[in-house]
C-alpha positions, 0 to 999 in steps of 0.5 A: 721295613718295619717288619724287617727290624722285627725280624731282626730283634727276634734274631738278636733275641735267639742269639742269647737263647741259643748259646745258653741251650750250648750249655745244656751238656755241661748242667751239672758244671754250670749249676756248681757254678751258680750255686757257689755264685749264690754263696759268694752272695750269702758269705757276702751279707754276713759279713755285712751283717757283722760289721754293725756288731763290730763297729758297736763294740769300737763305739763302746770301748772307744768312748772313754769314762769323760766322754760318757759322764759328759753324755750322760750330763748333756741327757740329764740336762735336756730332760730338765730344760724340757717344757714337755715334761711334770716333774714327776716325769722328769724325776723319772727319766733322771732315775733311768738315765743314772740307773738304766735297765739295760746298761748296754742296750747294744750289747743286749741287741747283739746278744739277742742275734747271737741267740736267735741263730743258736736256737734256729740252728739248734747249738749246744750253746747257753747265753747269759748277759754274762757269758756264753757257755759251750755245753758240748763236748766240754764245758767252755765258757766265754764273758760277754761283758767285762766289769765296766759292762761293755763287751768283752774282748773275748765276745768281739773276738768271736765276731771277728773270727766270723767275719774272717770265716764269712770271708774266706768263705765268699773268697772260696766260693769266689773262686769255684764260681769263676773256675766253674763258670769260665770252663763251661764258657771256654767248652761252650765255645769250643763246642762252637767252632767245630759246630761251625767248622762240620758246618762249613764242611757240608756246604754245598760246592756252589756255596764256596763259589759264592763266598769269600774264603777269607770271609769264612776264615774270618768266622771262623777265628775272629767271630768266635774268638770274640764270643770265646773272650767275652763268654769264658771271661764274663759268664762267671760275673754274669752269674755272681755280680747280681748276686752281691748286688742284691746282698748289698741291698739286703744288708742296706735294707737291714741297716735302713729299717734297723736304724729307721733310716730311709734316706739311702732306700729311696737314694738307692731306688732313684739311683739304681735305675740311673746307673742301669740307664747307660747300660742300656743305651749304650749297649745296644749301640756297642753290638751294633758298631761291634757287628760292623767291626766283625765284617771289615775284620772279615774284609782284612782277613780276606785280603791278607788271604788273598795276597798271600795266596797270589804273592807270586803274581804280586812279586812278579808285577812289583805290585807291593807298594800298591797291595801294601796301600790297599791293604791300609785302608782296608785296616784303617777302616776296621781301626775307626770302628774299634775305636768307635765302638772303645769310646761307647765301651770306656764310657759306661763306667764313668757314667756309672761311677758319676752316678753312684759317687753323687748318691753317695754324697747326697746321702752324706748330706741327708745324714749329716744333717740328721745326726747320723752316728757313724756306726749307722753311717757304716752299716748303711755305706759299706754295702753300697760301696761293696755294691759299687765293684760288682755294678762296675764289673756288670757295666763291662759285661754289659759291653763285653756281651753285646760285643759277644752277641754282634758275633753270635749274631753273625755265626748263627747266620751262617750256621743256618746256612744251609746249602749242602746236597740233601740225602733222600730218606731211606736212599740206596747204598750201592755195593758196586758198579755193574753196567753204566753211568747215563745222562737223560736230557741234563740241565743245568746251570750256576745261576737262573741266567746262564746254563751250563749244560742244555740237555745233555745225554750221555752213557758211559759204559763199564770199563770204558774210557769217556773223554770230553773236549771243548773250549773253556766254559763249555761245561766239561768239568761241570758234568764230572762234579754233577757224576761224583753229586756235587750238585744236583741238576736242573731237570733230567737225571743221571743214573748209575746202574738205573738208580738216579744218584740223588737215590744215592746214600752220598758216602756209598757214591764217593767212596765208587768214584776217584778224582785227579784234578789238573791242580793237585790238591795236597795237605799240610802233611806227609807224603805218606799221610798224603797218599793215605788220604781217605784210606787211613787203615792203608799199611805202609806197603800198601802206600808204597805200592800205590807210589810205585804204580803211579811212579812216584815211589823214585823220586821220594826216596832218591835224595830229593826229598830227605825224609823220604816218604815223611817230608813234609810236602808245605801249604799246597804242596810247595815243597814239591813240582808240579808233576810231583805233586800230580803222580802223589795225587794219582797215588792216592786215587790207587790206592783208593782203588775206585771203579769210577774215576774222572781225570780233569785235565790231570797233564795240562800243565806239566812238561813233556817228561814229566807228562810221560811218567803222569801219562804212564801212572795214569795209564795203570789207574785207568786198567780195569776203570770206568774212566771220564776224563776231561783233556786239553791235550789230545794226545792223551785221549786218541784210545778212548773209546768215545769222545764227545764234543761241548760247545755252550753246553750241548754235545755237537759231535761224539765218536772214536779218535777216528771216527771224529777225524773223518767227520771233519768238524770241531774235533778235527780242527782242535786236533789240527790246531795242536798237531798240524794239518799233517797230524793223525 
């Protein structure tokens, strides 16, 4: 059991590693996005870095000529009441109080940032304590302090428009970010539903047997839907929050150790891990309850899918109350877990936000108590508040990716699904079809349990016509679909022209062999693009032509159908009949012109008229053909050249029309049955 949990955390791990390794095309997108995300960072911590500077000057000019005699006076009166001092030292500290050496040692501070990024940018700037001088192209100069030696306007102003710029800067920056960001995200996962689409397509037929159609609808719309809305919309704050997050802490870190205020580091540090605590706990519990949310949207999908498709049946027998009752719990039981898994999510943000208010106003208390000003008090929150956005946008990324993560989870699995007809290497592509079609000793069967077919053979001549009877389940359609490979056999082979088919190249054996089925299968589309399917180069003669051939070409153009061969033909082809829907199928195999073509009870369900015209369509396509055809109706194979007889997947007679008559076994008593005993 233990090794199966480690399975399943590798699993999880490989999830985030291989949807990143999606995003390897789009490099060049991806790093514009990061790099900018680092701007957002770095526009973010000088504006940080400005806001000291602003708030020293308001402190400056906002403490009027009272206030500062009044701090001067309570200076001057703590150094005399001082036990600690000779009075030559007081005398001293008296005389630097009312004669100071530096007037405004803040501004002297800011003076000396100002310069110190001048020189490392190597600006044609010359700073005084007096004025700042542009000395190229023109000589401009700028006051720094005005006559009462507090900062000038014009020198705040300049930090002001830096501020803005700053800004402006992390705002555009913002933007590139998120552009960049969620369109590598949105290509990603587009990229992720036609991978799983191709991958679907080459499933095997005996995977299709096996799953739920509703269920791979479902992975295919809602699992990837999930990872669209949380990668397309948090891959850009994923790649930006930590970033302001650490610029925060940087300025913090630059406030602290400028102040010597350690109190809100070691809040921070304490803090910090708290917030993350609930991102971690609760995360893992939101993928999990997520991914259960995505199989019972699956078990919804598949039940609406599977009423729909039968609402004939269930109109019929007034089932619609009962569909209706099963269909609530199904959804009823998908809505508890979304809603489990909606109080896990909304609870990350409030634990978060408890967490960083109450360091907020512990910190408070620490620097009350200290006698904190409030410029330092400003340079040391502001970050941490401007911290709190990116951290409460990381708390629903958390929650966003592990609900992406509980999808990716479940599309890789399917992804690496893999039961499709493996091609041999360096197999052989055939040009034409020359002598015979063979089954040596076939075996086969769906499941270990039951064979279909127990050691069948069979040979099926050029040009000939190859009919099979037998009851339901004895495995006629069984030994088309292993003809065309759509499985491979158990033991035994089949051969075409002596090459055994799993020497084949796949494409080169499809394209010899047509198929008509008993049900039609047709595509949302035209009667025309119908036709055309699998011939898309066909010219609209040549469509017609085929249409003729397989009597079709009447009833498109009589009125029927208005747009003629432009109708669209509906979902399954709904729009047309039965036996109309059949003759646009045999259409279709016209025009493809195969030299192998298997017929699987292509006249079973139509009427007497209507089997006449498919009867006279599929007697042209049948000219000049291989034929193997699977038949209910007798009547339409008494001019085969052999048929064989299934029971329980062995061949018990095979002959001529005739020659199985007289033989007076199982064919004999099928034909009675249809005709009568006085049939021939």
């Amino acid at each position: 059991m233990g090794r199966v949990s480690e399975n399943e955390r590798d699993f999880k791990a490989q999830s985030y590693f291989r949807l990143l390794k999606y995003t390897k095309p789009y490099w060049l997108r991806l790093s514009v996005g990061i790099l900018f995300g680092f701007v957002v960072g770095g526009s973010l911590l000088g504006s940080l870095l400005v806001v000291p500077e602003l708030m020293t000057a308001m402190d400056s000019s906002g403490m009027g000529s009272g206030k500062k005699l009044t701090a001067t006076a309570e200076r001057i009166t703590k150094v005399c009441r001082s036990d600690k001092l000779s009075e030559s030292e007081k005398t001293k500290a008296v005389e630097d109080i009312l004669h100071p050496a530096d007037i405004d040692p803040k501004l002297t501070k800011s003076l000396e940032k100002v310069e110190g990024v001048v020189k490392k940018l190597n600006l044609p700037v010359a700073i005084t304590k007096q004025k700042i001088e542009l000395t190229w192209p023109c000589i401009i100069g700028i006051p720094v302090a005005d006559d009462s030696g507090r900062m000038s306007w014009q020198f705040f102003a300049i930090y002001v428009i830096v501020f803005i710029v700053a800004w402006a800067a992390k705002n555009i920056a913002d933007y590139i970010n998120h552009y960049y960001m969620r369109w590598v995200g949105a290509k990603v996962v587009n990229d992720l539903r036609a991978k799983v689409f191709e991958s679907l397509l080459g499933q095997s037929l005996k995977f299709y047997g096996k799953m739920d159609v509703g269920h791979l609808i479902s992975r295919c719309t809602n699992d990837t839907a999930a990872i669209e809305n949380s990668v397309a919309n948090t891959i850009a704050d994923a790649t930006r929050c930590p970033v302001e997050i650490m610029a925060c802490a940087a300025a913090i870190i630059i406030a602290s150790m400028e102040y010597k205020n350690y109190g809100l580091l070691v809040i921070l540090f304490i803090g910090m891990p708290l917030c993350v605590l609930p991102l971690i706990i609760l995360g893992r519990m939101i993928r999990k309850t997520y991914k259960a949310s995505f199989a019972k949207i699956a078990e919804v999908t598949s039940r609406m899918h599977e009423v729909f498709t039968g609402i004939l049946v269930v109109k019929a027998y007034n089932t619609e109350e009962k569909e209706s009752l099963v269909f609530r719990a199904v959804n009823r039981k998908y809505f508890r877990i979304i809603v489990r898994a909606l109080k896990m999510q909304l609870l990350m943000a409030p634990m978060m936000e408890i967490v960083a208010v109450g360091s907020t106003l512990i910190f408070l208390v620490y620097s009350y108590s200290r006698h904190v000003t409030l410029t330092e008090l400003t340079s040391m929150l502001l970050p941490a508040f401007m911290a709190y956005k990116p951290i409460k946008e990381l708390a629903k990324i958390s929650s966003y990716l592990q609900r992406s993560m509980a999808a990716a989870d479940r599309y890789f699995a399917l992804i690496d699904t893999d039961t499709g007809i493996k091609e041999k290497e360096g197999a052989i592509e055939i040009s034409d079809f020359k002598e015979e079609i063979s089954f040596n000793d076939v075996t086969f069967s769906y499941d270990v349990a039951h064979k279909i077919l127990d050691n069948v053979s069979l040979k099926i001549k050029k040009g000939s016509v190859v009919a099979v009877v037998g009851e339901t389940g004895s495995g006629k359609t069984t030994i088309a679909n292993l003809i065309a490979r759509f499985y491979d056999v158990d033991s035994g082979s089949i051969t075409i022209d002596g090459n055994d088919v799993r020497d084949l190249k796949i494409k080169s054996l499809r394209e010899h062999i047509g198929i008509v089925s008993q049900e039609a299968i047709l595509f949302n589309d035209t009667i025309a693009n119908n036709i055309a399917y699998g011939c898309p180069d066909a010219s609209r003669e040549q469509i017609i032509e085929a249409a003729m051939q397989a009597n079709a070409h009447q009833f498109i153009i009589d009125g029927r159908h208005p747009e003629g061969y432009e109708t669209e033909v509906g979902e399954k082809g709904f729009k047309l009949s039965g036996g109309e829907k059949q003759r646009v199928a045999i259409a279709r195999a016209i025009l493809k012109n195969p030299p192998i073509l298997i017929l699987d009870e292509a006249t079973s369900a139509l009427d007497t008229v209507t089997e006449r015209l498919v009867q006279e369509a599929l007697n042209r396509v049948m000219s000049n053909r291989t034929v193997f055809a699977i038949a209910h109706r007798l009547s339409t194979i008494q001019h085969a050249n052999l048929i064989i007889v299934l029971k329980h997947g062995k061949i018990i007679e095979s002959g001529t029309h005739a020659e199985l008559l007289v033989h007076g076994g199982v064919y004999k008593k099928l034909h009675d049955t249809q005709f009568g005993k006085s049939g021939s």
